[in-house]
C-alpha positions in Angstrom: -12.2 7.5 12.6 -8.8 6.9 11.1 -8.2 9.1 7.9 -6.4 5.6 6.4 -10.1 4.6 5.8 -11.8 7.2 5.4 -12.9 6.5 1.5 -14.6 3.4 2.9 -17.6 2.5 4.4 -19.4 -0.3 5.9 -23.6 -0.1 5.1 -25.7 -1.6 8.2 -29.0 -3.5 7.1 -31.6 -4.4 10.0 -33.7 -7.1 9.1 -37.7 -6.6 10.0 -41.1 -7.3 8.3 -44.3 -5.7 7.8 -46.7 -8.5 10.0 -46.0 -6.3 12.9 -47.1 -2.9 11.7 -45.6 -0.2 10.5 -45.2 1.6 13.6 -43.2 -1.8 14.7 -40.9 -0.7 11.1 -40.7 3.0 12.5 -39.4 1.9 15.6 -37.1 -0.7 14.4 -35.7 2.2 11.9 -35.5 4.6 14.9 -33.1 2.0 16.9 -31.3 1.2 14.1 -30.2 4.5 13.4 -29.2 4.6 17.2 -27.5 2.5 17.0 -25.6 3.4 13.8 -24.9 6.3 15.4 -23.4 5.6 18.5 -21.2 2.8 17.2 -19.7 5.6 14.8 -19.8 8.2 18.2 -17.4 5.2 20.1 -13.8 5.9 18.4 -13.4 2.3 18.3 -14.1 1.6 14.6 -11.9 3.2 11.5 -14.5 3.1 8.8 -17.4 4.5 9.2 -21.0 2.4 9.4 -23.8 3.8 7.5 -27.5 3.0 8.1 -29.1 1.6 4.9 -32.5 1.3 6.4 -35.0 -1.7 7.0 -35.1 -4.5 4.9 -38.8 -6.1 5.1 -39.3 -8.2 1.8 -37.1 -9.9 -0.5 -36.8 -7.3 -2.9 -35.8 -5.2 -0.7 -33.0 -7.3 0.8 -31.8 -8.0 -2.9 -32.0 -4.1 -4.0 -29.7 -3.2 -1.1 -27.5 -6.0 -1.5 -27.1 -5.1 -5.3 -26.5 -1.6 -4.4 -23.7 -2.7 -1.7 -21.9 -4.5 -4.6 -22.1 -1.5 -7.1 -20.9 1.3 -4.4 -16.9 1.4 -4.4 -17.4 3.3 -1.2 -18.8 -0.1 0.1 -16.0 -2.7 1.5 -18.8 -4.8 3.5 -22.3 -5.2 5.2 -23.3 -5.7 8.9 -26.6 -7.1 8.9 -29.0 -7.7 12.1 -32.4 -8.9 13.0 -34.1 -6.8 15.1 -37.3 -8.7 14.3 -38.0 -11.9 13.2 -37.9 -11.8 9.9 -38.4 -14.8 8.2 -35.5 -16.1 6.2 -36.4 -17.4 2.6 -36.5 -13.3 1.8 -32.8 -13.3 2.3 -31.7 -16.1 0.1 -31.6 -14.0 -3.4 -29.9 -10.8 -1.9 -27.0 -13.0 -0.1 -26.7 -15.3 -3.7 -25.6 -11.1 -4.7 -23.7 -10.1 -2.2 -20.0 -11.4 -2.8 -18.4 -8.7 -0.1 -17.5 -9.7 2.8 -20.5 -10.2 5.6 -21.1 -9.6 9.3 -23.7 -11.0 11.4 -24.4 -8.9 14.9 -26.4 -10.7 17.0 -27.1 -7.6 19.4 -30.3 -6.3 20.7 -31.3 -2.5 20.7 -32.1 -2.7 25.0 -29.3 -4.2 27.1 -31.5 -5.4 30.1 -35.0 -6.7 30.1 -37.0 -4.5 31.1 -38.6 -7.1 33.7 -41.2 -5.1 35.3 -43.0 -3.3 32.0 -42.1 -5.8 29.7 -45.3 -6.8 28.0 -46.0 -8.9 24.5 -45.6 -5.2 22.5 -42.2 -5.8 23.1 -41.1 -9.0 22.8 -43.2 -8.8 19.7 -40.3 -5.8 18.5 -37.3 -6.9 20.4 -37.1 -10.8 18.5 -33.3 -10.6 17.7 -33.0 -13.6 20.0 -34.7 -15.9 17.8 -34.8 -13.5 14.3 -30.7 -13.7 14.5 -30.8 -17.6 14.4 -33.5 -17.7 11.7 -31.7 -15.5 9.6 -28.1 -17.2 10.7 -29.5 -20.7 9.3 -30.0 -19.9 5.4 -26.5 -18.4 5.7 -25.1 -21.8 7.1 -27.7 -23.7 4.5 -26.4 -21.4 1.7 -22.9 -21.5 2.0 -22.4 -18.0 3.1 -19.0 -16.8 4.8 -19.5 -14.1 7.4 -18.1 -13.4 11.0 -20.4 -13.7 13.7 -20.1 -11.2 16.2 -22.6 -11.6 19.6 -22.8 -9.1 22.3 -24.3 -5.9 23.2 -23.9 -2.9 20.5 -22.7 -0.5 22.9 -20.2 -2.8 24.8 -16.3 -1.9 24.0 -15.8 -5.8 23.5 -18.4 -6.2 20.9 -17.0 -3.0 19.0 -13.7 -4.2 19.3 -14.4 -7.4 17.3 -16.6 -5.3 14.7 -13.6 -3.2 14.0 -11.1 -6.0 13.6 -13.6 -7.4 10.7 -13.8 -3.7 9.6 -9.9 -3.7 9.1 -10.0 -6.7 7.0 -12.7 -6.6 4.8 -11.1 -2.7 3.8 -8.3 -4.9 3.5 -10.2 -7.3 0.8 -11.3 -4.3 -1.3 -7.5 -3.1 -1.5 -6.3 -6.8 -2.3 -9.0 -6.4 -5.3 -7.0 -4.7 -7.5 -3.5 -4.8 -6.1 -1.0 -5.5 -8.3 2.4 -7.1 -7.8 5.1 -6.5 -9.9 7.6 -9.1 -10.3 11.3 -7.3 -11.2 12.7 -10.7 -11.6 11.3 -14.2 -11.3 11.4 -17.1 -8.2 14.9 -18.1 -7.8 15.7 -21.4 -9.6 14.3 -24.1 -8.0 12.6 -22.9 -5.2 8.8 -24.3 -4.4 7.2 -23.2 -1.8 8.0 -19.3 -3.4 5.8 -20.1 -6.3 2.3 -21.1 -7.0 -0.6 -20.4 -9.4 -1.2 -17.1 -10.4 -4.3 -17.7 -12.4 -5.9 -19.5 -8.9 -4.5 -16.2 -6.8 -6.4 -13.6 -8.5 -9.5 -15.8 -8.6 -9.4 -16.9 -5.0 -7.6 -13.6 -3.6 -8.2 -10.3 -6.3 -4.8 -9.3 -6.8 -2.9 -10.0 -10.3 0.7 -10.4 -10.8 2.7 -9.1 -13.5 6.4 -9.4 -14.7 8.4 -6.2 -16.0 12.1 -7.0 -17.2 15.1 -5.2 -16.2 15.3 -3.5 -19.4 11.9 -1.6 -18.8 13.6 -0.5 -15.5 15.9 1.0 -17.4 13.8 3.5 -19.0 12.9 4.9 -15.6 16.4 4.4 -14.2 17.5 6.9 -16.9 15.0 9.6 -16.4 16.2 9.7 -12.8 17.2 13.3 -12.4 21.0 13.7 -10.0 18.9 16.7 -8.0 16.5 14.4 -7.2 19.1 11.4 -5.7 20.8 14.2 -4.0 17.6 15.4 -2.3 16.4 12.1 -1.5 20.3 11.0 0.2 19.4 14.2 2.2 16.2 12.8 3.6 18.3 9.5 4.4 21.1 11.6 6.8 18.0 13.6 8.5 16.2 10.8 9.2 18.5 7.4 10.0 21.2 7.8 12.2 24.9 7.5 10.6 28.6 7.5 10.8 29.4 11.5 9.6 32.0 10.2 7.0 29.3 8.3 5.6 28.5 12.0 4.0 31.6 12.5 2.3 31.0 12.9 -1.5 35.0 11.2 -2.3 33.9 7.6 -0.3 32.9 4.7 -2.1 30.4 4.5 0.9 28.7 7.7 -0.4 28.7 6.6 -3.6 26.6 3.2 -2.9 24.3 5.8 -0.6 23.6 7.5 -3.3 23.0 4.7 -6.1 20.6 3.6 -3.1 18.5 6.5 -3.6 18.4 6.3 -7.4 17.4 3.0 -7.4 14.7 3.9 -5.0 13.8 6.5 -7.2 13.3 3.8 -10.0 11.4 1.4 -8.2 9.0 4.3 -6.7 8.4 5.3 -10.6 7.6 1.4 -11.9 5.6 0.9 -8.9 3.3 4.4 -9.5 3.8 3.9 -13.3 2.0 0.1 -13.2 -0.7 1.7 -10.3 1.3 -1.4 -7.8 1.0 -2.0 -4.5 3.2 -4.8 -4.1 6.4 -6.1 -5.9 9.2 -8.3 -5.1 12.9 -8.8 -6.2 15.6 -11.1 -7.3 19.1 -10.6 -6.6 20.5 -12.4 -9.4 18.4 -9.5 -11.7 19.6 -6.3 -11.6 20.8 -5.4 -15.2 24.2 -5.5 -16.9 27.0 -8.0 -15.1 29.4 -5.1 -15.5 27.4 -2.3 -14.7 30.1 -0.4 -13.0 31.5 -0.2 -16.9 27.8 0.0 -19.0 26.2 1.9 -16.2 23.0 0.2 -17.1 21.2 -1.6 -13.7 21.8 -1.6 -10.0 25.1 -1.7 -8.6 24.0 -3.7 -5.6 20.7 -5.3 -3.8 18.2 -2.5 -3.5 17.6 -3.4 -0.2 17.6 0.0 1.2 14.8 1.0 -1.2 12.4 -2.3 -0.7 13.2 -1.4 3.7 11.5 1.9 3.0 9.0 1.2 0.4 7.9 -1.4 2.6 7.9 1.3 5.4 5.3 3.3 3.3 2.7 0.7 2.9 4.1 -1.3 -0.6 4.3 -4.8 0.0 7.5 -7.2 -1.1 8.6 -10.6 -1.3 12.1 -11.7 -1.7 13.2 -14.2 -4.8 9.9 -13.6 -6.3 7.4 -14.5 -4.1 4.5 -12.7 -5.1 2.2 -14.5 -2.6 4.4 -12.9 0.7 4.5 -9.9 -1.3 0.9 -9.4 -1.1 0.4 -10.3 2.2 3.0 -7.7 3.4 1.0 -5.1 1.8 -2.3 -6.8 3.3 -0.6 -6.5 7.0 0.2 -2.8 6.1 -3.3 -2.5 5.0 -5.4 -3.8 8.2 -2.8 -2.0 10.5 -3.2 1.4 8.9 -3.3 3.7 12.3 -1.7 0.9 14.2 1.5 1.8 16.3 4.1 -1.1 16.3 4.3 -2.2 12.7 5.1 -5.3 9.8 7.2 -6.0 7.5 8.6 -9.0 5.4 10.5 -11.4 7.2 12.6 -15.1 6.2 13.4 -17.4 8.9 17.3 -17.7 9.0 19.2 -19.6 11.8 17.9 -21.3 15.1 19.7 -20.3 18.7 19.1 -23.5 20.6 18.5 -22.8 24.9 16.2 -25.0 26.0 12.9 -23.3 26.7 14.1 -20.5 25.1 15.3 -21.7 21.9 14.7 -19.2 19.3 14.8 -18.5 15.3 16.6 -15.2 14.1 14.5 -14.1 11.8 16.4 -11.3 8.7 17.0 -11.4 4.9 19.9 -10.3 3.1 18.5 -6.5 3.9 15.2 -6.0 2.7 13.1 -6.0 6.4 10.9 -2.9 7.3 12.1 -0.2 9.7 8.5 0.0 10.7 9.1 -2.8 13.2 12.6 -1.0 14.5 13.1 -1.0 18.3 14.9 2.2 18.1 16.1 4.5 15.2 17.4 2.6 12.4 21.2 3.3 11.3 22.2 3.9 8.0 25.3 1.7 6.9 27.2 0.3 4.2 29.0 -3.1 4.3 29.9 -5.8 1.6 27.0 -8.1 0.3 28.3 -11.4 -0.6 25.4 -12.5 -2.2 23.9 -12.7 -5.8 25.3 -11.1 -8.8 26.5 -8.0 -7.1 29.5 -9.0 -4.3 29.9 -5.3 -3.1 29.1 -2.8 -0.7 26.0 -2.2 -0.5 23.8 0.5 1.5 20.9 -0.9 4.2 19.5 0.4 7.0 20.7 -1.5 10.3 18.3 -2.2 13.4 17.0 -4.9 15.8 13.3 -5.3 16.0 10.7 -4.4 19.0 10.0 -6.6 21.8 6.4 -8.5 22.2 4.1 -10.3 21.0 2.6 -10.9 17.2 1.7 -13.2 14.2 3.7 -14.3 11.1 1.1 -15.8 8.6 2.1 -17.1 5.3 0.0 -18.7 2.1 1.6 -21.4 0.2 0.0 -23.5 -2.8 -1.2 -27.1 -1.9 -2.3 -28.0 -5.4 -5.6 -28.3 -5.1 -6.2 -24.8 -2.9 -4.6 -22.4 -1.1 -3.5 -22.9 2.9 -3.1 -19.9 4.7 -0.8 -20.6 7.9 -0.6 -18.6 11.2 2.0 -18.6 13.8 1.4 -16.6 17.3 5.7 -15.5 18.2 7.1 -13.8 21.0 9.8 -11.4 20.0 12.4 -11.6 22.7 15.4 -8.9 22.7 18.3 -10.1 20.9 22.2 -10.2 21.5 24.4 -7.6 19.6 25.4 -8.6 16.1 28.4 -6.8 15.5 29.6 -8.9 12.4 26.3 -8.9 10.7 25.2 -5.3 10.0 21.6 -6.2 9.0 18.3 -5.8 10.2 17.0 -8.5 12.1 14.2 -9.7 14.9 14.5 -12.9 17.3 11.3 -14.8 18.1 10.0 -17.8 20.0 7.1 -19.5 17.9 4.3 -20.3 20.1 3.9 -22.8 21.7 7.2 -23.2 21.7 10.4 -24.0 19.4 10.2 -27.5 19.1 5.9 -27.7 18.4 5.8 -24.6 16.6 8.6 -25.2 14.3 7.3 -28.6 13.4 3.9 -27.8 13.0 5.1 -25.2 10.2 7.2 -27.9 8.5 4.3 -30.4 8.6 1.8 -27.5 6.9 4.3 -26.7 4.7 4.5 -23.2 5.6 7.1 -20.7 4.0 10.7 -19.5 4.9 9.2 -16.2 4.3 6.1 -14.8 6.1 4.3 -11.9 6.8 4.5 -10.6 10.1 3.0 -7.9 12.4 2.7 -6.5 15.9 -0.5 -5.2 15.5 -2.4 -7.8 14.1 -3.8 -10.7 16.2 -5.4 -14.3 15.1 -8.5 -12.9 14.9 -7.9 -10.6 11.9 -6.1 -13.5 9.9 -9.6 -16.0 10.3 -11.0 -13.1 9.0 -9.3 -13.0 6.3 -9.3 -16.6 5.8 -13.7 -16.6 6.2 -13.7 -14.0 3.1 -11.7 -15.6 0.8 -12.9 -19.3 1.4 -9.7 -20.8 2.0 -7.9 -23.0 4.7 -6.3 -21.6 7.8 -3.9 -23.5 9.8 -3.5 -21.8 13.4 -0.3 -22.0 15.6 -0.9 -21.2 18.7 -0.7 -21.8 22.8 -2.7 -24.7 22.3 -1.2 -26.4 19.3 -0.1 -30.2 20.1 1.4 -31.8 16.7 -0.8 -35.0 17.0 -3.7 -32.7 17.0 -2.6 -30.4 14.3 -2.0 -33.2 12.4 -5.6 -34.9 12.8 -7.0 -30.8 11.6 -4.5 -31.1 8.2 -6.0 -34.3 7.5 -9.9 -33.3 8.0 -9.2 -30.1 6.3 -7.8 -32.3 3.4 -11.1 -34.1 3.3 -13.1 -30.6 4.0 -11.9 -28.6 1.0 -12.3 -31.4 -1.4 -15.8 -31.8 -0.5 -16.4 -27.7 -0.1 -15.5 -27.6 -3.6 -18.5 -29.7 -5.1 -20.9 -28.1 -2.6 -20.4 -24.6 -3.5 
């Protein structure tokens, strides 16, 4: 099991009843903690399954799903049939359970067993009919779950459990994640913003806004041993230029303001209990702070690349919503080898079937995603309200496959939009020292760029190696909201037939639930 998760759990709840017997219950119990058992025993799920026992009367099924809402532990319930068991006694316990819900259609035997088989058994081994019983009051009720069908032991099966697993730990930590806003959206700007109120209904996580002058009050407590222990860490771990360490440079200098204002953020951020902030770079205290000493004296780019790198989540100009989806990425990849980070499409290399977007910021991308050891530099920033040199870590991103998803505010609900990229290596940069990746949207440049535009999808996503589709409709089933998909398969005049169904769908899913 991955240590990441290992304050969660997942409670498994077999369905039975008692017209069988209770040796038939006994049985079922003995299976199910089998079962239980060797999922856990398989290395292929991070949080750990616990056996909640039979659930053979409505009650029953209500008393475990009000339990499974009360334990913090608790981040979500896998629930089979391994009898029939008549569905009516599920209705009250699934109107309780608001976490999120798997539904294993398994069986405890792999094979029939054709030449003993007898009625005894098909009597105990009714999943085959008990699953789809119990799967129609959670279509007739409403109920988001992910359906996962195959055998319990099979890596496959497992595979898909744990993906669901990663999420829905993923969905407790969104629960009470807060985003700190150090600055607001940059003027103007839409698709950045979006209502806040409607977020931490639909989503769980709350945004809040502390002003530069709070900053302040932690910038000041900042001790110098502190900023010259933490510059330290920076020349052990980043590769740099040796004169880069020479205290008389104005490139030291902006190394070490770096590190205070890393210091500062890391204070706010445990101060407030955050897990997610983002930044504005026309915010960073006095105009002439190289004279008042009072705010940053450039971007803190360097601090939001390796805050990001230890699991906090950001969004550039404000935007909370990437922000938390940054730290959601983090979240399900916990364990994970390749990485995210925050990402903003800049400027498109036309070739063909290759045509490309590079994809960087003014600094603030995660070294988690880093093809090779990042390099610590310091060049002049001509952005925002500091036009100076400025400290960053320098690096080109990993090669391969992965997904950028982004949510952005239709009005009426929330649209969560997914792109499948290939990340393709990129040519040297030598006149723009930042951190950067390349990527071909899938299905290609021309369809996958469109279909963003036509969704309405962000310049700034969340991105990941790790993650796959898969753990995005996930996330999507959970919180009830609309996912747009951008795949192999995408054609625009299809995509464009799903945005206007799904415009139809969500008005009408609103009065029915």
């Amino acid at each position: 099991m991955i240590k990441a998760f290992e304050n969660h759990e997942i409670w498994f709840v077999t369905g039975a009843q008692l017209l069988y017997g209770g040796d038939a219950v006994v049985q079922v119990d003995g299976h199910s903690s089998a079962m239980v058992d060797g999922m856990n025993a398989s290395g292929l799920l991070p949080v750990k399954v616990v056996y909640k026992g039979t659930a053979n009367s409505s009650k029953e099924v209500a008393d475990l799903m009000t339990a499974a809402e009360a334990d913090k532990k608790c981040v979500g319930v896998i629930t089979w049939m391994h009898t029939f068991s008549p569905a009516k006694m599920w209705i009250h316990g699934m109107q309780i359970l608001r976490k999120p819900l798997l539904h294993l259609h398994t069986q405890f035997n792999k094979e029939i067993p054709w030449d003993t088989m007898d009625m005894d058994f098909m009597n105990l081994n009714q999943s085959a009919h008990g699953d789809r019983e119990y799967a129609h009051i959670l279509s007739r009720l409403r109920k988001g779950r992910k359906t996962v069908v195959g055998h319990w032991q099979d890596p496959k099966t497992l595979e898909r459990i744990a993906v669901w697993q990663r999420v829905a730990a993923a969905w407790a930590d969104s629960q009470d994640m807060r985003i700190i806003r150090f600055g607001d959206q940059m003027n103007n700007v839409a698709v950045t913003d979006g209502d806040k109120v409607e977020a931490e209904i639909r989503f769980g996580f709350h945004v809040d806004y502390v002003p530069f002058s709070e900053v302040m009050t932690y910038f000041e407590k900042v001790e110098d041993k502190a900023v010259d222990e933490l510059v330290q860490v920076y020349f052990n771990e980043y590769d740099h230029a040796l004169e880069l360490e020479d205290k008389a440079t104005e490139a030291y200098r902006k190394v070490w303001n770096s590190a205070k204002a890393e210091l500062t953020l890391r204070a706010v951020l445990e101060a407030y209990g955050a897990k997610a902030f983002t930044s504005n770079f026309d915010d960073l205290g006095d105009v002439n702070v190289e004279e008042t000493g009072k705010g940053f004296d450039q971007i803190p780019g360097l601090a939001s690349q390796r805050l990001m790198a230890d699991g906090y989540g950001f969004g550039g100009e404000g935007d909370w919503k990437t922000a938390a989806l940054v730290r959601t990425a983090w979240y399900m990849g916990q364990g994970l080898p390749k990485g995210s980070s925050f990402l903003e499409d800049y400027t498109i290399h036309f070739d063909g079937a290759n045509s490309a977007l590079l994809q960087a910021h003014m600094l603030e991308i995660s070294p988690a995603i880093a093809a090779v050891k990042p390099k610590l530099e310091v060049h002049h920033l001509g952005i925002g309200v500091r036009k100076t040199q400025t400290a960053r870590l320098v690096f080109t991103s990993k090669t391969g496959d992965g997904v950028a998803a982004t949510v952005v505010d239709m009005g009426n609900r929330f649209r969560l939009i997914v792109n499948e990229v290939r990340c393709i290596e990129s040519k040297p940069l030598p006149k723009l020292p930042v951190a950067s990746a390349l990527w071909i949207p899938k299905p290609s440049f021309e369809v996958g760029a469109a279909a963003w535009m036509l969704a309405g999808g962000t310049h700034h996503t969340s991105f990941s190696y790790d993650l796959t589709t898969e753990y995005w409709e996930d996330y999507a089933e959970i919180a009830d909201v609309e996912l747009l998909v951008i795949d192999d398969k995408t054609t625009i005049s299809d995509f464009k037939k799903e945005m206007r169904v799904n415009e139809v769908y969500y008005m009408l899913n609103k009065a029915l639930k």
